[in-house]
VOFI-87471 format. One line per 2 residues: their letters; for each residue x, y, z of C-alpha. Coordinates in nm, 2 decimals. Each point is the difference from the previous one (the first is absolute). Example, Ala and Ser with C-alpha at 12.3 -4.5 7.8 and 13.67 -1.06 7.14 Angstrom:
<recs>
AS> 1.23,-0.45,0.78 | 0.14,0.34,-0.07
</recs>
This chain:
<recs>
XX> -2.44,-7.20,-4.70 | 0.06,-0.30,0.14
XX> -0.30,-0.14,0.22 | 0.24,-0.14,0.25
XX> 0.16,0.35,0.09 | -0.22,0.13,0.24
XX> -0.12,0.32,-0.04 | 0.08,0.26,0.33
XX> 0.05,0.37,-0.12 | -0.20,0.11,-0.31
XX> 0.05,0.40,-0.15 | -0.20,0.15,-0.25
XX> 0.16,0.33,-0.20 | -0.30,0.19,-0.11
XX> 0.10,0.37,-0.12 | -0.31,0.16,-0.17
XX> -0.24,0.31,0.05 | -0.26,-0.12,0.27
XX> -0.25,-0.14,-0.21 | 0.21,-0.23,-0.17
XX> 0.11,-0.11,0.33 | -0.32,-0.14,0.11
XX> 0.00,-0.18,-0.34 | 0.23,-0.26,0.23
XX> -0.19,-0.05,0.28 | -0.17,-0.30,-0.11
XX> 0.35,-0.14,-0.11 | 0.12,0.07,0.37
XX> -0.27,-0.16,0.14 | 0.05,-0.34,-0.22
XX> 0.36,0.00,0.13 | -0.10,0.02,0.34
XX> -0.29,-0.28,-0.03 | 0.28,-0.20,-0.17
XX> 0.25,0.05,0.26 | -0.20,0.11,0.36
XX> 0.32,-0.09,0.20 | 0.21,0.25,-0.21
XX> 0.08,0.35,0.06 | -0.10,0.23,-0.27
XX> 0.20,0.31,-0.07 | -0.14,0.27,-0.28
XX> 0.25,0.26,-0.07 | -0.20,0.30,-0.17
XX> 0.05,0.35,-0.11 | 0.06,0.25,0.28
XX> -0.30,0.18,-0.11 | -0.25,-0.27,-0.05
XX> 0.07,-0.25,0.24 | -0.26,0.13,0.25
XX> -0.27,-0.16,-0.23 | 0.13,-0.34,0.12
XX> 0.01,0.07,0.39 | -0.19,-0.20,0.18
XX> -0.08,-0.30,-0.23 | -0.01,-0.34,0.20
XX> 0.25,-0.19,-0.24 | 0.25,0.26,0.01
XX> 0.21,-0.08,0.28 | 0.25,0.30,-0.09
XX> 0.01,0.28,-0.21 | 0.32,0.26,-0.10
XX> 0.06,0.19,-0.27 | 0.29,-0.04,-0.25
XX> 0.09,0.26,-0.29 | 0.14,-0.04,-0.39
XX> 0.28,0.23,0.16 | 0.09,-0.20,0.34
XX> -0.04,-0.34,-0.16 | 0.36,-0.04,-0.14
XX> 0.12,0.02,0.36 | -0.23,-0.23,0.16
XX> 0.09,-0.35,0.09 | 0.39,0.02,-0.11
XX> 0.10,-0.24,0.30 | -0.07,-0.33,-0.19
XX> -0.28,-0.14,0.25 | -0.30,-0.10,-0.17
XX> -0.26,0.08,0.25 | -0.31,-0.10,-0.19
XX> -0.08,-0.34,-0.13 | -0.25,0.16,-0.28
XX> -0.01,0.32,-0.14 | -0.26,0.15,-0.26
XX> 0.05,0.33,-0.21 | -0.17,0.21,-0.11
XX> 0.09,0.31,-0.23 | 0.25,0.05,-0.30
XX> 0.28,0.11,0.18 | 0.27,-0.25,0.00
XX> 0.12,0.15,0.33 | -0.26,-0.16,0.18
XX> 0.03,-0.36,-0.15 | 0.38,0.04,0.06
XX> -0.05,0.07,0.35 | -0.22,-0.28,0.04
XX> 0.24,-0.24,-0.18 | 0.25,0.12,0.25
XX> -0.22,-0.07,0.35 | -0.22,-0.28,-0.15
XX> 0.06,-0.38,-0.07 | -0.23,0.02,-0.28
XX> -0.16,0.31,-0.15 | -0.32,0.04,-0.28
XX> -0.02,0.28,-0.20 | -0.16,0.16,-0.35
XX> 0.28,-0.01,-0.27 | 0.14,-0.18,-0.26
XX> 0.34,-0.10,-0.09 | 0.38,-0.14,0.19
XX> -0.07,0.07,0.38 | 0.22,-0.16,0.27
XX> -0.03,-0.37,0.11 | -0.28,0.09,0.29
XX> -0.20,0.21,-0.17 | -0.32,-0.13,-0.22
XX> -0.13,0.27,-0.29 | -0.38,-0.01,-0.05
XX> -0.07,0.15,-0.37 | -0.26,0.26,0.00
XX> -0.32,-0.08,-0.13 | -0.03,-0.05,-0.35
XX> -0.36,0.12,-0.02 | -0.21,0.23,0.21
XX> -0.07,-0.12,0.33 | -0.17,0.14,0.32
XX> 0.24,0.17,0.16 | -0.03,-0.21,0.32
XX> 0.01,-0.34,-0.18 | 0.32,0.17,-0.16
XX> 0.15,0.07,0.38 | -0.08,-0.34,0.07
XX> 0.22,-0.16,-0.35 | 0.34,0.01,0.31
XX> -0.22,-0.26,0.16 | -0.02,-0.26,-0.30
XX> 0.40,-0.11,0.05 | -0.07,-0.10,0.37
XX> -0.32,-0.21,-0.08 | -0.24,0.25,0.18
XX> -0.31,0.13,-0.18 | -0.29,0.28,0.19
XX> -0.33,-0.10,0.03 | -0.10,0.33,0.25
XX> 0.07,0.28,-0.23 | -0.13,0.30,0.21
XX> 0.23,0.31,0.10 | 0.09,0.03,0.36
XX> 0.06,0.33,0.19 | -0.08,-0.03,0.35
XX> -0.11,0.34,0.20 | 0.04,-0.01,0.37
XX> -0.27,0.00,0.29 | 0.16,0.38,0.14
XX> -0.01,0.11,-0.40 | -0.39,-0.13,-0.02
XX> -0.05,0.18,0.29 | 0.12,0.35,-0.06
XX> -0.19,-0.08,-0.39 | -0.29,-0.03,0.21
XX> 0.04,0.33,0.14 | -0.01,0.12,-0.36
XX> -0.23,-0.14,-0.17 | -0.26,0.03,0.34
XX> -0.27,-0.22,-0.16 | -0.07,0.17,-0.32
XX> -0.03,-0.22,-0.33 | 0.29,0.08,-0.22
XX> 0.10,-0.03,-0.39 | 0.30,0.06,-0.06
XX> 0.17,0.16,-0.34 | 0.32,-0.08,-0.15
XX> 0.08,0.26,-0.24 | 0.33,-0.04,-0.16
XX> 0.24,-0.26,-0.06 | 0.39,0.11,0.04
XX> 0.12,0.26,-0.25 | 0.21,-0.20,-0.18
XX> -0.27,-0.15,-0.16 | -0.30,0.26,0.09
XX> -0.17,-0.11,-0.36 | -0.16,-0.25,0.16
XX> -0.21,0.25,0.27 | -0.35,0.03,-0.06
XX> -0.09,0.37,-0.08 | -0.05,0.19,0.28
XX> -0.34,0.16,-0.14 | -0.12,-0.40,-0.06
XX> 0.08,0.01,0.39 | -0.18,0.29,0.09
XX> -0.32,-0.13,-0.16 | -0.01,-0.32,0.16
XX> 0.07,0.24,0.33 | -0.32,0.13,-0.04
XX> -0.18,-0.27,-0.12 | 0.11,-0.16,0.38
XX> -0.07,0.31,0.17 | -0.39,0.02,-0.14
XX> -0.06,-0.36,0.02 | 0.15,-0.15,0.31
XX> -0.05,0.25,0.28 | 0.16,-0.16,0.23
XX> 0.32,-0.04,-0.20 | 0.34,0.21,0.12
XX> 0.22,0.01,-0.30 | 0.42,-0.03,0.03
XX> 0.21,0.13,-0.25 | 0.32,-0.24,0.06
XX> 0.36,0.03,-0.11 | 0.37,0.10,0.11
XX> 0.14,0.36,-0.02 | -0.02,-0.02,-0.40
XX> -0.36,-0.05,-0.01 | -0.07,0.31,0.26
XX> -0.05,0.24,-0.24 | -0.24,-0.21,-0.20
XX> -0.22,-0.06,0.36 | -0.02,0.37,0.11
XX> -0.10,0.08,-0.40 | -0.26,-0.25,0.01
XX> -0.12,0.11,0.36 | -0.04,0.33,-0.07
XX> -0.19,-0.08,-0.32 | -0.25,-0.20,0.23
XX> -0.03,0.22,0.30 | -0.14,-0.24,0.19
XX> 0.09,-0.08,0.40 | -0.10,-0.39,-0.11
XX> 0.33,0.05,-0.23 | 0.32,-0.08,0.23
XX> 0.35,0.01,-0.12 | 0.25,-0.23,0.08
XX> 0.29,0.01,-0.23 | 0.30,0.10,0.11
XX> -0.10,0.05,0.34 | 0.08,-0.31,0.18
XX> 0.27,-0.30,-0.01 | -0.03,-0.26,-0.21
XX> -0.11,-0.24,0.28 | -0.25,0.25,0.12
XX> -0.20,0.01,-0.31 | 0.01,-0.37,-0.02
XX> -0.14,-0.02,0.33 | -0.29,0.27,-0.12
XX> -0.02,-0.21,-0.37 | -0.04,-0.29,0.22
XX> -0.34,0.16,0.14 | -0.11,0.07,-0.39
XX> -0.32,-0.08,-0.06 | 0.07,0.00,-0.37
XX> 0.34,0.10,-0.21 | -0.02,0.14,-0.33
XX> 0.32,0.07,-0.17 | 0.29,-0.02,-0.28
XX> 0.28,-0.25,-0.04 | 0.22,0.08,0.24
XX> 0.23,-0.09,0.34 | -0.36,0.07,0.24
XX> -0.23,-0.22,-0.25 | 0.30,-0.32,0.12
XX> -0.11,0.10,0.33 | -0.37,0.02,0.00
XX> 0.04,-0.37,-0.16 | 0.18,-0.06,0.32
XX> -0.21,0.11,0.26 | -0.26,-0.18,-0.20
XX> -0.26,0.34,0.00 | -0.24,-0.03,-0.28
XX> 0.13,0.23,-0.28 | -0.04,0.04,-0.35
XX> 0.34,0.10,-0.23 | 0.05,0.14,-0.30
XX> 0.25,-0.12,-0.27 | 0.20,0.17,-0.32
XX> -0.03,-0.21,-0.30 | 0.37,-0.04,0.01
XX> 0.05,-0.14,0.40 | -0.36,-0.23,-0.02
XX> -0.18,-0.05,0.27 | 0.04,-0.40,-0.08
XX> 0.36,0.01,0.08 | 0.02,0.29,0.27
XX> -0.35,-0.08,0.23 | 0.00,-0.15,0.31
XX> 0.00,-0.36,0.02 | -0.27,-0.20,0.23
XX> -0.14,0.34,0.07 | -0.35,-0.07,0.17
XX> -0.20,0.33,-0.09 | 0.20,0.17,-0.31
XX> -0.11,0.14,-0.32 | 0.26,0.06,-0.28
XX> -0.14,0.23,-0.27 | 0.26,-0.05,-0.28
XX> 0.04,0.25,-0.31 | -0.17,-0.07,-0.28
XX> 0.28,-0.04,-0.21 | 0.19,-0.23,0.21
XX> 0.19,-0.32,-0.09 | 0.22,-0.09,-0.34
XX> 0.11,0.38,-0.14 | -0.12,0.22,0.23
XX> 0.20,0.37,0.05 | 0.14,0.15,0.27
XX> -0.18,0.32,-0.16 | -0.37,-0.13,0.06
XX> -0.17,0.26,0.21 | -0.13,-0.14,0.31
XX> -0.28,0.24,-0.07 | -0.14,-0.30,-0.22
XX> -0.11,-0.18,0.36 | -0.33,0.26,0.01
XX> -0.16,0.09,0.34 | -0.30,-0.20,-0.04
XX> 0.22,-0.32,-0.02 | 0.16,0.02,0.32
XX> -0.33,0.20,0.15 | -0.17,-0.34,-0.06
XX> 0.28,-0.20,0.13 | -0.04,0.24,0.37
XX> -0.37,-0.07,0.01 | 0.06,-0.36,-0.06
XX> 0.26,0.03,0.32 | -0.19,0.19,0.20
XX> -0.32,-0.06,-0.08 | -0.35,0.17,-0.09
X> 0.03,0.36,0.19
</recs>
């Protein structure tokens, strides 16, 4: 783009589950550093835009669909000077094409005459260097890498309420279904569970998670029978238990959308990585209190069938005492 043009009305597409959406956030907040006088737009799915309310460089968010793309921005006005996508779908990059002087996407191959394709990466890459390729074409590079969610003084408040002082450590259990071989057995769970329990008296264990990971929390509860034990998943929103993770005195938990957002509230945590998504592409970047236990058999040839049983309890029981310190 030319550096003549100025730069007014920026949108970002960004249509992903939630945890890939914080994978932008540094990328946002480069644009916004680059341009303070613009007005930033992110346009997110409907169900996972809430994890970008309230972020300072966002100056508006809305929500935009594969389905209700096509009939978006049909009137010819080009109502952004830059536009950045993000996704596979070429709905989105047509939109933007359509409302947009100049747009940067992923892609390869013909595209129209204001639309600049960025090749995927050649190579593994951390997945936030990756998000941060669409930057290259416009001459903009990050240098502050850490994830951004922001939770609000009335949601710190009512977290407040919850968490009334105690000391909490909370447990991630499972990552989505889709790809559940990379959970951590739940007996592996238990047993660090207990090893909390006896050693840090003062300790409240969460079991964390959406609707899918309830069952899992009430199983593990009931194996502990403890009132120190307090689950959380599928209980509250999404923001809710951000606010309460943001109150974490330590997170422990699997690759997954809430281990994105303990990196972004910054809580000390310690994450646990399959073989075939290594923690070396997928952790945290500029994290200032993380510990990423990686599978043994990670890097060049590792399986999506290696057992997450092969991270043993004592490994990641050392990593909590090194967090937490001497009981």
């Amino acid at each position: 783009m030319s550096r003549h043009v100025p730069i007014k009305r920026i949108l970002v597409i960004v249509v992903a589950r939630f945890g890939d959406t914080l994978l932008v956030t540094p990328v946002l907040r480069r644009l916004k550093t680059a341009h303070p006088g613009a007005e930033l737009t992110v346009m997110a799915h409907h169900r996972r835009a809430e994890v970008l309310e309230h972020l300072s460089f966002i100056d508006r968010l809305a929500t935009i669909s594969k389905r209700s793309a096509p009939w978006r921005g049909r009137f010819g006005l080009k109502h952004y000077d830059l536009a950045l996508v993000y996704g596979d779908d070429s709905e989105f990059t047509d939109y933007a094409a359509r409302v947009s002087r100049k747009v940067v996407a992923f892609g390869t191959g013909a595209a129209a005459a204001n639309v600049t394709l960025v090749p995927p990466p050649s190579k593994p890459t951390p997945a936030q260097q990756e998000r941060a390729m669409l930057l290259a074409p416009l001459d903009l590079a990050v240098d502050d890498w850490r994830l951004a969610y922001t939770v609000t003084g009335a949601e710190a408040i009512r977290a407040d309420a919850w968490v009334a002082g105690r000391r909490l450590v909370g447990l991630q259990l499972q990552s989505f279904p889709a790809k559940a071989y990379r959970d951590w057995p739940l007996a592996h769970f238990a047993e660090l569970a207990r090893r909390l329990l006896a050693s840090y008296p003062d300790v409240q264990l969460v079991l964390l998670g959406g609707p899918e990971g309830r069952d899992a929390a009430l199983k593990l509860e009931a194996e502990l029978a403890s009132d120190r034990v307090s689950v959380l998943a599928g209980t509250v929103t999404m923001r809710e238990n951000a606010a309460i993770m943001a109150r974490l005195a330590l997170y422990v938990g699997v690759d997954t959308g809430p281990t994105h957002l303990a990196g972004a509230l910054g809580v000390p945590m310690i994450a646990m990585y399959h073989a075939f998504h290594p923690g070396y592409l997928l952790a945290p970047l500029q994290h200032p209190a993380l510990t990423v236990l990686e599978h043994p058999d990670a890097g060049e040839g590792a399986r999506r069938d290696a057992p997450m049983a092969d991270i043993g309890v004592d490994t990641v029981w050392a990593a909590v005492r090194q967090r937490l310190g001497d009981a």
